[in-house]
C-alpha angles and dihedrals in degrees: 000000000000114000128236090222090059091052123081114201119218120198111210102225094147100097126124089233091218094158090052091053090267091298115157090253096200090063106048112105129267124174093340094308137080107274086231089053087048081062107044099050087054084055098045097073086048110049133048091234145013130220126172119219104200130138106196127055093018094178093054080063107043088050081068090065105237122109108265123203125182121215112301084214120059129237116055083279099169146257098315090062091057092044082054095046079054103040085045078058112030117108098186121100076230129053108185113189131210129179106242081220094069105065106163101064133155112292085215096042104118091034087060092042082042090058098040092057097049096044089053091042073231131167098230136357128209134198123247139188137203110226118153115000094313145083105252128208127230105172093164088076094069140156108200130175100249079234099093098072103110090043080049086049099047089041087063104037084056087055100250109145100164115103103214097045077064095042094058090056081075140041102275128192141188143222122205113213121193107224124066106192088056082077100044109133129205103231097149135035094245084057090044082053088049089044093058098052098053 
């Protein structure tokens, strides 16, 4: 098995938050704490380190007392560049991601990708869902072999952005969960709202 101890979590906290008016998402409140630090304790038990990828209010992170890296390319430019800014610092053979606006993830989330990708003998593994009828996606959730660094570095200086068009350079897994709602994200006020009330 891979060991928690050889895994380093990495909460993604470096969106523009647009839908949310342009808000700094990981640090709304959610049940009396930061959204991002809501993350980021669920991930603690399950991971050997913890690191923040964030790229406004620096010092608001830090405060949380993880290691926090902004992109290490400019311009908002998506996912990929946070998982970048994780795999250029993690020291860990595993990085394992997590949106800091889904704070209500599974408590055995990186154990069951941790599974998936050893059992594979895969790269990378990522969490889905079944709703309505279809498998969902949720890349975001993603073990990957730090690794992969250099392929994640050349994928992005060639201007791809997409992650499963990145995804699909490497052997991919993934790993079906059985609760949806354990993956709702907060991308808008009115959510934020939905989140709070559950």
């Amino acid at each position: 098995m891979i060991a928690p101890a050889d895994i380093t979590g990495l909460v993604l906290a470096g969106g523009r938050g647009s839908r949310m008016g342009g808000v700094d998402k990981g640090l709304q409140n959610h049940r009396g704490l930061p959204l991002a630090m809501q993350a980021l304790l669920r991930l603690q038990p399950q991971v050997g380190h913890l690191m923040v990828n964030a790229n406004r209010n620096l010092g608001a992170y830090e405060a949380f007392g993880a290691p926090v890296w902004p992109d290490p390319i400019e311009g908002y430019a998506g996912p990929l560049v946070g998982f970048l800014a994780g795999l250029e610092h993690c020291e860990t053979p595993w990085l394992v991601t997590v949106p800091c606006d889904t704070p209500d993830f599974p408590t055995e989330l990186v154990e069951r990708l941790a599974q998936g990708v050893q059992a594979a003998d895969a790269d990378l593994a990522y969490a889905t869902t079944f709703e309505d009828g279809r498998e969902q996606a949720h890349p975001v959730f993603c073990l990957m072999n730090s690794a992969l660094s250099e392929s994640l570095v050349a994928f992005l200086h060639g201007g791809g952005r997409k992650i499963d068009a990145w995804f699909g350079n490497h052997k991919a897994v993934t790993v079906r969960f059985d609760d949806p709602r354990a993956f709702f994200n907060a991308n808008t006020a009115a959510e934020l709202a939905q989140l709070q009330q559950r």
